[in-house]
C-alpha positions as a Markdown table, in Angstrom:
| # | Residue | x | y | z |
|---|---|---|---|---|
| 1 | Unk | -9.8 | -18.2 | 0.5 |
| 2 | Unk | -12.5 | -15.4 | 0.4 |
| 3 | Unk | -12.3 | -12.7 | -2.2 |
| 4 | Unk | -12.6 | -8.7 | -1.5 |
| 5 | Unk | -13.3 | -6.3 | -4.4 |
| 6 | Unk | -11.5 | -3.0 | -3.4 |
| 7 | Unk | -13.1 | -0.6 | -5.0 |
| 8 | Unk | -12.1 | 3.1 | -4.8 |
| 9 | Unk | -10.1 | 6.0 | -6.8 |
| 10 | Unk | -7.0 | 6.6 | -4.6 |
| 11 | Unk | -4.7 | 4.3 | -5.9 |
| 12 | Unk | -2.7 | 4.6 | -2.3 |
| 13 | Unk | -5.5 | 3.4 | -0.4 |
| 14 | Unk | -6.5 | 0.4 | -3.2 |
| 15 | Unk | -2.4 | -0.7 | -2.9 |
| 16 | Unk | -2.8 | -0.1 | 1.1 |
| 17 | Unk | -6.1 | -2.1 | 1.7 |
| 18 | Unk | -4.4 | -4.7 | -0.9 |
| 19 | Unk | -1.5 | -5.2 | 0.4 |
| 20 | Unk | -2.9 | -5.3 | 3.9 |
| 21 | Unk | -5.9 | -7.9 | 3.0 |
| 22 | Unk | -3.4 | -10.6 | 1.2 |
| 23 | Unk | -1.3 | -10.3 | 4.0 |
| 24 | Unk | -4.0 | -11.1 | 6.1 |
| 25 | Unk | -4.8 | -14.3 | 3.5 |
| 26 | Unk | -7.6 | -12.6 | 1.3 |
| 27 | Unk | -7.8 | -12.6 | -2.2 |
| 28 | Unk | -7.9 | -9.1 | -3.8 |
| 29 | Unk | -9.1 | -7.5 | -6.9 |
| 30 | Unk | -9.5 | -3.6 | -7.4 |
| 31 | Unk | -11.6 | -1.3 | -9.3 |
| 32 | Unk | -10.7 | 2.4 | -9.2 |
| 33 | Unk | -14.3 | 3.8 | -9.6 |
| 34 | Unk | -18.0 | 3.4 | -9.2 |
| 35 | Unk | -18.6 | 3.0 | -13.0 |
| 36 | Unk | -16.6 | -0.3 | -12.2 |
| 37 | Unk | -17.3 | -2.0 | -9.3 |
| 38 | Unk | -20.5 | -3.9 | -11.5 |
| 39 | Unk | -18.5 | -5.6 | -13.9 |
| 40 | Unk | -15.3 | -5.7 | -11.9 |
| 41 | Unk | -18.0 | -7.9 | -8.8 |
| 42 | Unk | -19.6 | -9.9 | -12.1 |
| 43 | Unk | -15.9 | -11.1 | -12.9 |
| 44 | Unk | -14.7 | -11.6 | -10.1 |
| 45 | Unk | -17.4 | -13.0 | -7.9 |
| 46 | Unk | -16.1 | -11.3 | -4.8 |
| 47 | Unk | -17.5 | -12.6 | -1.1 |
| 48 | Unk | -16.8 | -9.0 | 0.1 |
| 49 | Unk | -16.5 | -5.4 | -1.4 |
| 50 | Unk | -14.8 | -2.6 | 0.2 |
| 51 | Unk | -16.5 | 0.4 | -1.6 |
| 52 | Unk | -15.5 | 4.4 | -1.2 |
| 53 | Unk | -18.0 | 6.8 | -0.5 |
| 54 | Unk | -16.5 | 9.4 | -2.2 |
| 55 | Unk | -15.4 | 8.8 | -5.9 |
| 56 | Unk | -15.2 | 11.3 | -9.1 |
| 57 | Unk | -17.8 | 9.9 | -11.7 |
| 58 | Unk | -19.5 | 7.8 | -9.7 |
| 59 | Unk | -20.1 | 7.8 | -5.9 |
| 60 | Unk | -19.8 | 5.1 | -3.8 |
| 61 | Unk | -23.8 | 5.5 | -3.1 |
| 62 | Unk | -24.7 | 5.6 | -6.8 |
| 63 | Unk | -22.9 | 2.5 | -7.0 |
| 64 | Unk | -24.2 | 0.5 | -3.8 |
| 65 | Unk | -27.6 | 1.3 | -5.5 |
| 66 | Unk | -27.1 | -0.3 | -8.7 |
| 67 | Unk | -24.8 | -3.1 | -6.6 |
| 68 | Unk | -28.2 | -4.3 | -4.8 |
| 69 | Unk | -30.6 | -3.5 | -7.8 |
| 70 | Unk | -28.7 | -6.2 | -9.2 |
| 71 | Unk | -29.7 | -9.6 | -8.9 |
| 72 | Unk | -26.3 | -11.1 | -9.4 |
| 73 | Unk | -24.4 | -8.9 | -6.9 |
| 74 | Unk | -27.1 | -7.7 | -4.3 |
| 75 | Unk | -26.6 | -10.6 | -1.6 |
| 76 | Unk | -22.7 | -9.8 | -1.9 |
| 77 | Unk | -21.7 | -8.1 | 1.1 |
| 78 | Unk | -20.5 | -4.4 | 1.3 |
| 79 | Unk | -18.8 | -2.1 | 3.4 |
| 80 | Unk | -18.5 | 1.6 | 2.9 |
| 81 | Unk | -15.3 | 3.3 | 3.6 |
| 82 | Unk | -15.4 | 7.3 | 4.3 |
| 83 | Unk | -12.4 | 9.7 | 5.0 |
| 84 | Unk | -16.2 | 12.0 | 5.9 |
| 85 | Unk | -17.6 | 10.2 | 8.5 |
| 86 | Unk | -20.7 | 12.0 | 8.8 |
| 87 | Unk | -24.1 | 10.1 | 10.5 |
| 88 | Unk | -26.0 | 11.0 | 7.7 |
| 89 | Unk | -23.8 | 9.3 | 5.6 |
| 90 | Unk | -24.3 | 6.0 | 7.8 |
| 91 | Unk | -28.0 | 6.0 | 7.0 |
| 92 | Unk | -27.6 | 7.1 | 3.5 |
| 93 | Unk | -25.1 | 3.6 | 3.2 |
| 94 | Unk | -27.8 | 1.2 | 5.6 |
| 95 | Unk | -30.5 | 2.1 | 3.7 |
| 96 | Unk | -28.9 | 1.5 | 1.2 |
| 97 | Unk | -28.0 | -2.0 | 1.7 |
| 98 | Unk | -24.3 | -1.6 | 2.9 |
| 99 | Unk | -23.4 | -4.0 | 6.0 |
| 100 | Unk | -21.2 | -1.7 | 7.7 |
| 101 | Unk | -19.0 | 1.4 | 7.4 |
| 102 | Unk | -15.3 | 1.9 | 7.8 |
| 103 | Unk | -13.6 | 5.3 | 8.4 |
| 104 | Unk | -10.5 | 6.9 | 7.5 |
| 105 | Unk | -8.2 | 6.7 | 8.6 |
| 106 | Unk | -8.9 | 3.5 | 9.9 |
| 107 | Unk | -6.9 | 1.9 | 13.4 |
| 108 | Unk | -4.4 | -0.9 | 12.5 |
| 109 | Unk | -5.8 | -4.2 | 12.0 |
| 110 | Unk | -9.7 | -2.7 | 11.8 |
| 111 | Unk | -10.3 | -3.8 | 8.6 |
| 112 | Unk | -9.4 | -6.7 | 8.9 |
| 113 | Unk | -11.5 | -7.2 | 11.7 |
| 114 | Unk | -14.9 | -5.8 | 10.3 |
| 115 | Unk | -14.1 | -7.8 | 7.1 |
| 116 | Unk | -13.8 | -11.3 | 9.3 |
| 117 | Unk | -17.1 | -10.2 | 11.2 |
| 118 | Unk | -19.2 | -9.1 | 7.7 |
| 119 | Unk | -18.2 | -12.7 | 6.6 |
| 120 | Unk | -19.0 | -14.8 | 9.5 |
| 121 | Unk | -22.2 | -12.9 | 9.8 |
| 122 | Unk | -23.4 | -13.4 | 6.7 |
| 123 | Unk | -22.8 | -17.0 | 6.7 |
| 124 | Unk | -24.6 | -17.6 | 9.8 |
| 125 | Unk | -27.7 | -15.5 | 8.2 |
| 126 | Unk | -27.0 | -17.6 | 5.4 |
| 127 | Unk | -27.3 | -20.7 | 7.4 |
| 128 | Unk | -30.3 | -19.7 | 9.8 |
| 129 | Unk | -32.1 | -19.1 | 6.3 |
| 130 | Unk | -31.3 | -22.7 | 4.6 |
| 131 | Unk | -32.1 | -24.2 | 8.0 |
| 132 | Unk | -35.3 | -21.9 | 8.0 |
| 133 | Unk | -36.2 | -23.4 | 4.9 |
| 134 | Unk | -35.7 | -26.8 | 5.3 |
| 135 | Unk | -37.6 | -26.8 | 8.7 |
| 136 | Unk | -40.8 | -25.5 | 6.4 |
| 137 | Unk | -40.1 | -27.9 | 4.0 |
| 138 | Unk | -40.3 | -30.9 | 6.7 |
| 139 | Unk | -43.0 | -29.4 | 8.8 |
């Protein structure tokens, strides 16, 4: 079963996105701010985290940064999720290391569906690169 770290400070959307991802079969944990979704990814060892742009202390960007700056959580997958929508805000969360970004509100069964895409995708990258390595390795 993968895991997903919802991590955002609306508890309506947290219960929403979790009520809607274990129905779906996903494990779920929360965290209901940036200052949390480091330790809350270090415990729980997610394979996915669902991260709000928007957030009082700290922002969903502030806490991408410090979620890739660290060598425990950076490989972990992340999408951004954005009642704002804007493009800027799309190159702010790429460049920032975020996989993709969701926005609010979001068309039934979407989340799902980017979620199942960010993991299969990042298992096949994950696979092309062992493979990578084990052809350089023989050759």
């Amino acid at each position: 079963m993968n895991k997903i770290l919802i991590v955002d400070d609306s508890p309506d959307i947290r219960l929403l996105l979790g009520k809607t991802l274990k129905a779906a079969g996903y494990g779920v944990s929360e965290a209901d701010d940036g200052d949390e979704a480091l330790p809350a990814a270090l415990s729980y060892e997610p394979d996915m985290i669902l991260l709000d742009v928007a957030m009082e202390r700290v922002d969903g960007f502030k806490a991408l940064a410090i979620l890739k700056a660290d060598p425990r959580t950076k490989e972990i997958p992340v999408l951004m999720i954005t009642a704002k929508g804007h493009p800027s805000d799309l190159e702010t969360a790429r460049s920032l290391g975020a996989l993709d970004y969701i926005n609010k509100p979001w068309a039934h069964g979407e989340v799902e569906l980017r979620i199942q895409w960010a993991i299969t995708s990042v298992q096949r990258q994950r696979e092309r690169d062992e493979q990578n390595n084990v052809d350089r390795l023989v050759s």
